[in-house]
N, C-alpha and C positions, 0 to 999 in steps of 0.2 A: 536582488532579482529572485533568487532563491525561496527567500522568505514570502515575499507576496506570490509566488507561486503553489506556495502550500500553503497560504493564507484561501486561495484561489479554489485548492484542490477540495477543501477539509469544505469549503463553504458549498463546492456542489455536490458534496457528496458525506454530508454530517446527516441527512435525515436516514440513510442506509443502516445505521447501527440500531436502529429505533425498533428494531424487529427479533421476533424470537430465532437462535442461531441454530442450525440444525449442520449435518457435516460438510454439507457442499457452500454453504454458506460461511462457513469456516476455511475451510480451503480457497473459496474465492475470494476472501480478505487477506489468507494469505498473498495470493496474486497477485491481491494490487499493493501489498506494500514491496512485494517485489520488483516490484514497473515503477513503485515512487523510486526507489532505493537504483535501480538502474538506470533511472532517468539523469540523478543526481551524483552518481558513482558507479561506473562500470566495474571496479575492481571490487569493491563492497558488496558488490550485487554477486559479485561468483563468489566470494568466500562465504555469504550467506546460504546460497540455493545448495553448497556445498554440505555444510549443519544442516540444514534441512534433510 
């Protein structure tokens, strides 16, 4: 389930990375690997945002 999930995720949103990254586009990549990472793991998701 998991896997075709982020088979799901990467496939709607693999043309995103195709651009030049400037800071806020950096940060918003952070974001969303934070929203995968919590989607998948609530405890992973705070000891992450934690490091950050």
């Amino acid at each position: 389930m998991k896997d075709s999930l982020i088979k799901k995720y990467i496939s709607e949103n693999r043309f995103k990375s195709y651009k030049v990254l400037n800071k806020d586009d950096f940060n918003n990549i952070h974001s969303e690997i934070f929203e995968i990472i919590k989607y998948f793991d609530e405890e992973l998701y705070q000891y992450t945002k934690e490091l950050y």
